[in-house]
C-alpha positions in Angstrom: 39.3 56.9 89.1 37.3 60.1 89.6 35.1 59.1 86.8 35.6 62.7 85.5 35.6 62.7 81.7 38.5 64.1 79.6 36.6 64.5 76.3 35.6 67.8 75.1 34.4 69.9 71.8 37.2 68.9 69.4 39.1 72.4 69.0 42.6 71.4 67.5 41.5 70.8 64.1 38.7 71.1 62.1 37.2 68.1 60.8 35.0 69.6 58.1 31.3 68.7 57.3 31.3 65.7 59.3 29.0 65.7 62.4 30.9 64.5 65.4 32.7 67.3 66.9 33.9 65.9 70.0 37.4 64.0 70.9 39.9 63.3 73.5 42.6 65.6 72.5 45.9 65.9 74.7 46.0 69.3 77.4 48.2 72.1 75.8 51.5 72.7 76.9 52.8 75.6 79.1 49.8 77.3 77.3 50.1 76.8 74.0 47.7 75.1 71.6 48.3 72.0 69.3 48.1 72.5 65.1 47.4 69.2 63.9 51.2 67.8 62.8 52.3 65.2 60.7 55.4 65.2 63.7 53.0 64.9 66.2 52.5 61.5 66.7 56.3 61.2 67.4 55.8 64.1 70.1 53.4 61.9 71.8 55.5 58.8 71.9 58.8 60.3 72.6 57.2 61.9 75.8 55.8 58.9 76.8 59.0 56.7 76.2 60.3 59.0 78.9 57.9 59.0 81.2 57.8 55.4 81.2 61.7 54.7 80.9 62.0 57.1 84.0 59.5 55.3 86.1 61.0 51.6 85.5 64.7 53.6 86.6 66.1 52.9 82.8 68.5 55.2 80.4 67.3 54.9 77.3 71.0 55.6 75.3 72.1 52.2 77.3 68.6 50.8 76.0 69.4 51.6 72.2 72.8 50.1 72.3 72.1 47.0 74.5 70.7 43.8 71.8 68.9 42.3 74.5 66.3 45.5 74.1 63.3 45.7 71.8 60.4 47.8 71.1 56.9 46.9 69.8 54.6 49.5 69.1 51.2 50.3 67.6 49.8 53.0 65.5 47.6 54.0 62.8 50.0 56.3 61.3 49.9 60.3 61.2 46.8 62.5 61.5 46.4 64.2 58.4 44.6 67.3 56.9 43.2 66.6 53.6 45.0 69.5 51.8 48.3 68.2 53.3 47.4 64.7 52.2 46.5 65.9 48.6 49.9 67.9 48.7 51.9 65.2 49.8 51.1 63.1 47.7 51.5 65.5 44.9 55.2 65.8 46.0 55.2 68.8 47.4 57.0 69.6 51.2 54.4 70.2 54.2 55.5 72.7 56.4 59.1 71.9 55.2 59.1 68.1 54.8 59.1 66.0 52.1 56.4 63.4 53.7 55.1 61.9 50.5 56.5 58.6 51.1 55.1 58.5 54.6 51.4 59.4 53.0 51.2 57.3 50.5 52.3 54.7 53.8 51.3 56.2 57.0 51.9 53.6 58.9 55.2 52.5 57.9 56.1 56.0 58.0 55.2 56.5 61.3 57.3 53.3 62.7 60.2 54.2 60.8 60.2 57.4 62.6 59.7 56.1 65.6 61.5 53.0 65.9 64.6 54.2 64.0 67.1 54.2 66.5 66.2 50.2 67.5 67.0 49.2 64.0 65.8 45.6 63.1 64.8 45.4 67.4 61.7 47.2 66.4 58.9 46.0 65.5 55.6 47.5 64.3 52.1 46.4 65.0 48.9 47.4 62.8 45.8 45.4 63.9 43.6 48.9 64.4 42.2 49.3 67.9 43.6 46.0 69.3 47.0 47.1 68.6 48.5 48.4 71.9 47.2 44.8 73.1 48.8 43.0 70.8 51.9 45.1 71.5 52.5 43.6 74.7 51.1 40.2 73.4 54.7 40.6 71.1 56.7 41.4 74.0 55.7 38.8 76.4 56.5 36.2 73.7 59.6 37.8 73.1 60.6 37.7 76.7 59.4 34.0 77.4 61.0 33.2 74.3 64.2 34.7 75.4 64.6 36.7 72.6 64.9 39.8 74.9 65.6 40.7 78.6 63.4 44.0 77.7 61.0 45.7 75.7 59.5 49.1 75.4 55.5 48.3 74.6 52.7 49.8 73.6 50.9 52.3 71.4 50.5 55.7 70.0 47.8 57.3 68.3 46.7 60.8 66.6 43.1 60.3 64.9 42.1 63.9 65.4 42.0 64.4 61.7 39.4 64.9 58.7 39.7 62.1 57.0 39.6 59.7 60.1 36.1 61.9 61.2 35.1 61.1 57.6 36.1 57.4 57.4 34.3 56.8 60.9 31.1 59.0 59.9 30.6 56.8 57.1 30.7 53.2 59.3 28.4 54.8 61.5 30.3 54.9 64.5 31.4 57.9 66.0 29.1 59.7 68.6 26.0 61.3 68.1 26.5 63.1 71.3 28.5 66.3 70.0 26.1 68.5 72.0 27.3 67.4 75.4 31.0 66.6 74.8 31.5 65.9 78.2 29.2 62.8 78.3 29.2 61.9 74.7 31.5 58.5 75.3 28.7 56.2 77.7 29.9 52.9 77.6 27.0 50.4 78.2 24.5 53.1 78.8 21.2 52.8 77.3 21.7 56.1 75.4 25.2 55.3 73.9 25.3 56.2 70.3 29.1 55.6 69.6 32.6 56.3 70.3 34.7 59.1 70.7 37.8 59.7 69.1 41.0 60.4 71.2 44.5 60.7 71.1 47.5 60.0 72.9 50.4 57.2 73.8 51.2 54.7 76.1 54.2 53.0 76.7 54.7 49.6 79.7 58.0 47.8 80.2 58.2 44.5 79.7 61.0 42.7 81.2 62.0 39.2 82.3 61.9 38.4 86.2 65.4 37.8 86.2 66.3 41.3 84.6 64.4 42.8 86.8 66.2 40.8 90.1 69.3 41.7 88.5 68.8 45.8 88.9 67.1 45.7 92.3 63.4 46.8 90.2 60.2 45.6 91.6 57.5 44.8 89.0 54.0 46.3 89.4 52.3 43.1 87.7 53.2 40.0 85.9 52.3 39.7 82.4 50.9 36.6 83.0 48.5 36.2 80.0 47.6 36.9 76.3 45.2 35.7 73.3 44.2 36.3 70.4 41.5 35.1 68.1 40.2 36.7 64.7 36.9 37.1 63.6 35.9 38.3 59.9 32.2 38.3 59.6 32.2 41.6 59.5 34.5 44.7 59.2 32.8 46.5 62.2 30.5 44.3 64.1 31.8 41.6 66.4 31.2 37.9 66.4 27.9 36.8 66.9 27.2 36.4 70.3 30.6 37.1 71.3 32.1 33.7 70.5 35.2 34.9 68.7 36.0 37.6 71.9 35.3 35.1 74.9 38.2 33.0 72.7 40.2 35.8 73.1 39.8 35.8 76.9 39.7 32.2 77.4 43.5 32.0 75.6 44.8 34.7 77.5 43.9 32.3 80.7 44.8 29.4 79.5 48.5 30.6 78.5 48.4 31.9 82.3 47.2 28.7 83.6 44.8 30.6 85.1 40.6 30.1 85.8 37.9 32.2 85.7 37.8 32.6 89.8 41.4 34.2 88.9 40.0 37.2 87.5 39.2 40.1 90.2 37.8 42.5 87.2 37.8 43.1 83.6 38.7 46.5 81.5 36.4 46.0 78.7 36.8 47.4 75.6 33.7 49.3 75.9 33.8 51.0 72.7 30.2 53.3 73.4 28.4 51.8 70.3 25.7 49.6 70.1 28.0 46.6 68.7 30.8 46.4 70.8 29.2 46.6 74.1 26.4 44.1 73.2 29.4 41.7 71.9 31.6 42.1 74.4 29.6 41.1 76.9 28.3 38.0 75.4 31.9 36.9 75.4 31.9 37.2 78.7 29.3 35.9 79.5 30.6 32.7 77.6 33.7 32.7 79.6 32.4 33.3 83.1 29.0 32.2 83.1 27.2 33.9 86.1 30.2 34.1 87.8 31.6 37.1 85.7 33.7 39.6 87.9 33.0 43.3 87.8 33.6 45.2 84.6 33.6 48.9 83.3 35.1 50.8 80.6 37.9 53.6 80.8 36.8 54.9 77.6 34.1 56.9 79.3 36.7 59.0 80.4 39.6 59.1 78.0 37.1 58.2 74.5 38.8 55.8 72.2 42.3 55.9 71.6 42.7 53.6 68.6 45.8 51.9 68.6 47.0 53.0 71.8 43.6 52.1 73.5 45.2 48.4 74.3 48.5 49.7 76.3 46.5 52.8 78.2 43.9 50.0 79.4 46.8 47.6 80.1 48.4 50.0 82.7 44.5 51.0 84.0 44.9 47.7 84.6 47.9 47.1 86.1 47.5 50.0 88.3 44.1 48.8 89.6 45.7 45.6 91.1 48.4 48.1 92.2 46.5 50.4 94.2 43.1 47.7 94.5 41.1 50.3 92.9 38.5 49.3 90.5 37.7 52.4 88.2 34.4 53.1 87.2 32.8 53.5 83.7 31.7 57.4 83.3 28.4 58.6 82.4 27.2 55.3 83.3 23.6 56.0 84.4 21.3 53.3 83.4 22.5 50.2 81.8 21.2 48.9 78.6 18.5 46.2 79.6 20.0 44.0 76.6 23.4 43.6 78.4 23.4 40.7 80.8 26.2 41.0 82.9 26.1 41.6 86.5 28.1 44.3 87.8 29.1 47.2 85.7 31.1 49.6 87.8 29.4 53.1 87.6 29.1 56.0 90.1 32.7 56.4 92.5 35.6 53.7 92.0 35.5 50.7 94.1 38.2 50.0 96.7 38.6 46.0 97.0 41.6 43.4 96.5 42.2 43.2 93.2 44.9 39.9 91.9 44.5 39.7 88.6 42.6 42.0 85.3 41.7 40.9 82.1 41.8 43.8 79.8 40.4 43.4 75.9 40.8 45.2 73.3 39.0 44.5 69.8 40.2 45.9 66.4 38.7 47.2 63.0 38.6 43.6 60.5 37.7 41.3 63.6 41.2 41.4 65.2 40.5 40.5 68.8 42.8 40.4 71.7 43.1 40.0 75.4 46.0 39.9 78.3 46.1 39.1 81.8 47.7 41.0 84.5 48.0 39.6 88.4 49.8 40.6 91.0 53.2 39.5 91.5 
């Protein structure tokens, strides 16, 4: 809310040759650094299971043995060195573990490591940065559907790693910016020259209104809202002129039976490159005309978290109707001329009433997707 960016000069690992040297990587803890781990993806999610378990007043061992519980979760899979890749897959251990199955399948590795206590009431999502999104899209339908009275959502990500610096270099889309770490995600800005890589996990509960009655917990939003629409022009770029986003949005109102005058603000995707901002906000433009509510992008201060990127902005969002805070895109300092929206939040947050949020989240291979939050 501060606008004060967490990105830095990439320390944890080194990512070789390739230029960008800047990320989002997760604070050390009680003073020690972070080696780049093929367990540490699982770190990240167990902590924030907790944390997020804790705050909605649920035990997880009743969770695990209750069949009215399910998880969905997102993630790329395991952050790898190359050496540690090559060995792998060679069959040798990595620091102990046989991992070559999980290499040769990260991300099916990585959900069968995290999702192994729920059994077959776990369920994995791999649609690249729209992910977490699609996460929670899964567990509102399970919920509605009745399927389940609960489920643990969201996404977890560890991209800090060669060969994802490599893999990003080479589409042309990481930032340009390594000299000023600090500033190198600008969302919007006239000067953005693409995204910064980040890592991290977050987890929402999703539970039906009459589960929630039942134990005496009070919801911070409704789910009310979510829609997806895939566009594959183009592995990177986004539909032209936004059309394939804005249907996106317009589903995720629709299954709310909501309308444009609805939405109080929007947490865009807001990438940092040239494409996804100039996308984006076409789409929205399609949807709401000149009657688009203010918009900004958390990824000036947290840079791109992948998979997880969906479920972080999710609770942004849910937390901005809860406290009526709108945050504000950092390093925002002139927008790009080209982008025709009217109000991109820069500078301090804004304090107003806040009912509902639209938060996107676009993915690698045109997978699009948007929910809607408002207040219960």
């Amino acid at each position: 809310m501060q606008g004060r960016s967490g990105t830095a000069k990439l320390e944890i690992v080194d990512v070789g040759e390739n230029d960008c040297k800047v990320a989002g990587q997760v604070p050390a803890r009680d003073g020690d650094g972070y080696e780049s781990s093929a367990l540490r993806l699982l770190d990240f999610y167990r902590f924030a299971e907790a944390e997020a378990l804790e705050h909605a007043g649920l035990e997880r061992e009743a969770l695990v043995s209750n069949q009215r519980v399910r998880v969905v979760v997102a993630t790329h899979g395991f952050a790898w060195k190359i050496p540690d890749f090559v060995a792998a897959n060679r069959g040798e251990k990595v620091d102990g573990y046989d991992l070559s199955a999980y290499y040769r399948r990260p991300t099916e590795g990585a959900h069968e490591l995290i999702g192994g206590d729920f059994g077959d009431r776990y369920s994995g999502v791999a649609t690249a940065c729209s992910g977490g999104c699609v996460a929670l899209l899964e567990a509102g339908e399970m919920v509605r559907s009745g399927l389940a009275d609960i489920v643990i959502a969201g996404g977890v990500d560890t991209p800090l790693s060669e060969l994802i610096y490599a893999m990003y270099t080479r589409m042309g889309a990481l930032t340009t910016h390594s000299a000023t770490p600090e500033t190198a995600s600008r969302p919007f800005d006239v000067s953005r020259a693409g995204f910064v890589p980040a890592e991290g996990a977050a987890l929402l509960v999703v539970e039906s209104e009459e589960s929630a009655e039942a134990r005496g917990a009070v919801p911070i939003v409704e789910l009310a809202g979510y829609g997806t629409a895939v566009s594959s022009g183009h592995i990177t770029a986004g539909s032209v002129g936004g059309e394939i986003q804005a249907l996106a949005m317009q589903r995720a109102l629709d299954i709310a039976g909501a309308s444009t005058a609805d939405v109080d603000y929007i947490n865009m995707h807001g990438t940092s490159t040239q494409d996804n901002d100039s996308s984006e906000s076409e789409g929205v433009l399609r949807v709401f005309g000149d009657t688009a509510p203010p918009v900004s992008s958390t990824k000036g201060v947290t840079g791109h978290l992948l998979a997880a990127a969906g479920a972080l902005e999710t609770a942004f969002s849910a937390m901005a109707i809860h406290t009526s805070t709108l945050p504000p895109t950092a390093n925002l300092k002139e927008v790009d001329h080209r982008l025709k929206l009217n109000d991109y939040i820069s500078g301090n947050a804004r304090h107003v009433p806040c009912r509902g949020v639209l938060s996107n989240s676009f993915g690698l291979g045109g997978s699009n997707a948007s929910v809607f939050v408002r207040k219960p």
